[in-house]
C-alpha positions as CSV (number, residue, x, y, z in Angstrom):
1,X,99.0,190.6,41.8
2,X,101.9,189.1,43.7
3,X,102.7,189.9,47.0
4,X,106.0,190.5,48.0
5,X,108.5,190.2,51.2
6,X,111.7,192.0,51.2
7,X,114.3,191.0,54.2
8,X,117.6,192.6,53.8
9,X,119.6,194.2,56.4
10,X,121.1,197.1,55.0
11,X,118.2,199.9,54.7
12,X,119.4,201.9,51.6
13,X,119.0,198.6,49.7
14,X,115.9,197.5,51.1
15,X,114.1,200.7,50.1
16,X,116.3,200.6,46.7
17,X,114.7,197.2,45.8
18,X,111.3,198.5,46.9
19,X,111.0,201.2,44.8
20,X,112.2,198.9,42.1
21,X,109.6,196.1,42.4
22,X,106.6,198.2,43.0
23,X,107.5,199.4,39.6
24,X,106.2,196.6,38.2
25,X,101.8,196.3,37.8
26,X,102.1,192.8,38.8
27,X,104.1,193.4,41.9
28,X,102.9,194.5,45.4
29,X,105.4,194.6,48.5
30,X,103.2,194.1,51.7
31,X,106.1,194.9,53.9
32,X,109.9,194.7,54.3
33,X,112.4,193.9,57.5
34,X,116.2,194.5,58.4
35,X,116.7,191.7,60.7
36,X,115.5,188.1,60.4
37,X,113.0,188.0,63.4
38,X,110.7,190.4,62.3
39,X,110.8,189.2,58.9
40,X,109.6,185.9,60.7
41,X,107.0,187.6,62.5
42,X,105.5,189.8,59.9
43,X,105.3,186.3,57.3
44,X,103.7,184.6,59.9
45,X,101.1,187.5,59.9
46,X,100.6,188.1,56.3
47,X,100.1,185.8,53.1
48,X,102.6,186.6,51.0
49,X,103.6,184.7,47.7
50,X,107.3,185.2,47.5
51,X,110.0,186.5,50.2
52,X,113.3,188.0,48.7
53,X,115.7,187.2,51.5
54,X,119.5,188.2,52.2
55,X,121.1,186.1,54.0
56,X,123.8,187.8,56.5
57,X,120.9,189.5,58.8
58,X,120.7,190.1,62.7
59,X,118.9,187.8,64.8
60,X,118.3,185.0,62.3
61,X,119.7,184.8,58.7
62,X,118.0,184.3,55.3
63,X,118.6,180.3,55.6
64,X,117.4,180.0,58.7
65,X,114.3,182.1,57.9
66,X,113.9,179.9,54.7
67,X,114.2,177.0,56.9
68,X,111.3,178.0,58.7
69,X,109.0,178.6,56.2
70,X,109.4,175.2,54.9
71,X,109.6,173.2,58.2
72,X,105.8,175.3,59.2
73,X,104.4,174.8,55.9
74,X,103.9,178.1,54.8
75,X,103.0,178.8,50.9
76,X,105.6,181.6,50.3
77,X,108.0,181.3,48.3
78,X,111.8,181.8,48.9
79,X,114.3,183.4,47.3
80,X,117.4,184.5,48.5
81,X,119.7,187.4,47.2
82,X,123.0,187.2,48.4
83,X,126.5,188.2,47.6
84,X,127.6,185.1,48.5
85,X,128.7,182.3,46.6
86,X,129.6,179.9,49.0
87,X,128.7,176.4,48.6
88,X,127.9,176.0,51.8
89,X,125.4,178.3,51.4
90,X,124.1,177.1,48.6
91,X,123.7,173.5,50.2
92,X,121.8,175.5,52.8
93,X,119.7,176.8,50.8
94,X,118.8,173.5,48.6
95,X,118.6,171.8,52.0
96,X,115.6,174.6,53.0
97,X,113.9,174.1,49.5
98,X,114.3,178.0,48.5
99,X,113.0,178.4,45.1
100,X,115.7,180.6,44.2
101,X,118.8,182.0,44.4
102,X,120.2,184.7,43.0
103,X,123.3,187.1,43.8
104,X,123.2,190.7,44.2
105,X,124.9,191.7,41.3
106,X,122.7,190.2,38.7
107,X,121.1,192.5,36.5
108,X,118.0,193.8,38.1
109,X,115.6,192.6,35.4
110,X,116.6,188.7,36.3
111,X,115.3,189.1,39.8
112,X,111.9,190.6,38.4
113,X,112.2,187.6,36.2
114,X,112.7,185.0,38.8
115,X,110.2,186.3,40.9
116,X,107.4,185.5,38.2
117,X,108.9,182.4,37.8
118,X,109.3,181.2,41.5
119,X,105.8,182.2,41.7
120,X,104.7,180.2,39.1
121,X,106.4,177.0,40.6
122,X,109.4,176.6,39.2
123,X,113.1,176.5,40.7
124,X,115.8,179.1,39.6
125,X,119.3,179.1,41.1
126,X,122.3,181.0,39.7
127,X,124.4,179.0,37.4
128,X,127.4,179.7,38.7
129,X,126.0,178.3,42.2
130,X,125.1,175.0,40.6
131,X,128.5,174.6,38.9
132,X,129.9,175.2,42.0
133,X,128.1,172.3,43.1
134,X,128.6,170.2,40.6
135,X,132.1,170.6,40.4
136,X,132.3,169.0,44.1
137,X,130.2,165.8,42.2
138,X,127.7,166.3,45.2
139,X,124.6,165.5,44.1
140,X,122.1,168.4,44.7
141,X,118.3,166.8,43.8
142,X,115.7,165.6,46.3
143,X,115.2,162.3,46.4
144,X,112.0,162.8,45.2
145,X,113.6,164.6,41.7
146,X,115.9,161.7,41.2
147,X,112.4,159.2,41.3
148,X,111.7,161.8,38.7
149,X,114.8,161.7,36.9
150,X,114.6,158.3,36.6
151,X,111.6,157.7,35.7
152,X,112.4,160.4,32.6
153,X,115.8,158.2,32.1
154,X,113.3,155.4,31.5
155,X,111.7,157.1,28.8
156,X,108.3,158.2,30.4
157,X,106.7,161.3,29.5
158,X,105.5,163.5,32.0
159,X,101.5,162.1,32.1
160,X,103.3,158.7,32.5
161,X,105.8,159.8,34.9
162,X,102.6,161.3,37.2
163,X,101.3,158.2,36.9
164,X,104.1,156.4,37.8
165,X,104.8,158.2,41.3
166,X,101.2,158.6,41.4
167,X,101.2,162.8,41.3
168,X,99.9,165.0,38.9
169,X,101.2,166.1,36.0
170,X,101.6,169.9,36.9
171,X,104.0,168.9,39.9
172,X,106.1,166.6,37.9
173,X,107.0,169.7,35.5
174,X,107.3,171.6,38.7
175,X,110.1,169.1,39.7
176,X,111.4,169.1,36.3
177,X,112.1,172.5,36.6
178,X,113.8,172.3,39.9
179,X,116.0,169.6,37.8
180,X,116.7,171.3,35.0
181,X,117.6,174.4,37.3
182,X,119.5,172.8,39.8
183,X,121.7,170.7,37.3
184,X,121.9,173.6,34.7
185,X,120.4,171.5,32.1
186,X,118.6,172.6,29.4
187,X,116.4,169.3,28.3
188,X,115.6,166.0,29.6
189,X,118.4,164.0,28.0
190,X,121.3,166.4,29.3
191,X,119.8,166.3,32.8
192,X,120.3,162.3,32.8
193,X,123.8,162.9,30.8
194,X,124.7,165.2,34.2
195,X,123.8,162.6,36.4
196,X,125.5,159.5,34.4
197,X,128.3,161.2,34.8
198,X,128.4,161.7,38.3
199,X,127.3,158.5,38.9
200,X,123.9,159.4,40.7
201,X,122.1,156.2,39.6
């Protein structure tokens, strides 16, 4: 079961995507907020897998929240639903490690999707997000996911890649999904074609 944390001001919504999720057998929403403080409080209280944050909320917003989670080193997961599609945002976001990001007027069934995803580890932002910022040439990977990446440009496989940075091999295909996601690549060889390009290396 997967245990989930809504955080979304307006109320309608927030008891629209609760209904929704609970929906699902694998899905269990422990709780839900309006404004960013008691969402803070309540995920300090409870262990929750993943948090589907907004991120225009009173008292502290979605990033900031997200922000905290990673700074304290807490396991849940982030992802934010917005309606924006700001870069600036987005860098926000990447900065605070969310594990996804996803606007509001995706099709439902792709934020159950992400969710199982996020929870399995892997990185999903929105498309149009990452070719907004690839389209600035800013380079949006950790430094630790461009070790990765070039270690993969090397030709490594993933056991020698692990080996290499001296981590197992389930988080290096963790951090090639964040990769793949972030980048909007779809293999290995167009995630280093990406990053030729822009002259990452």
């Amino acid at each position: 079961m997967i245990s989930l944390y809504l955080a979304e001001d307006q109320s309608m919504l927030n008891s629209a995507l609760t209904q929704l999720l609970e929906l699902e057998d694998d899905f269990h929403v422990v709780g839900s907020a309006i404004n960013g403080e008691s969402a803070w409080k309540d995920l300090q209280k409870f262990e929750i897998d993943v948090a589907i944050l907004d991120i225009e909320m009173p008292k502290m917003t979605g990033l900031e929240l997200a922000s905290k989670i990673n700074e304290t080193g807490l396991k849940t997961k982030v992802v934010i639903l917005t309606t924006f599609a700001q870069k600036v945002y987005f860098e926000q976001a990447v900065k605070a490690q969310v594990a996804g990001y996803l606007l509001k007027d995706s099709p439902s069934d792709k934020l159950i999707e992400i969710i199982r995803e996020v929870n399995q580890g892997q990185t999903i932002y929105d498309p149009n997000l990452v070719v907004n910022m690839l389209s600035a040439d800013k380079n949006p990977l950790t430094k630790r996911e461009m070790e990765v990446l070039q270690e993969i440009g090397r030709g490594l496989t993933t056991k020698e890649i692990a080996s290499e940075l001296f981590l197992t091999e389930g988080t290096i295909r963790n951090y090639l999904s964040a990769i793949f996601s972030k980048l909007g690549a779809k293999n290995r060889i167009e995630a280093i074609q990406i990053a030729q390009k822009n002259n990452w290396f």
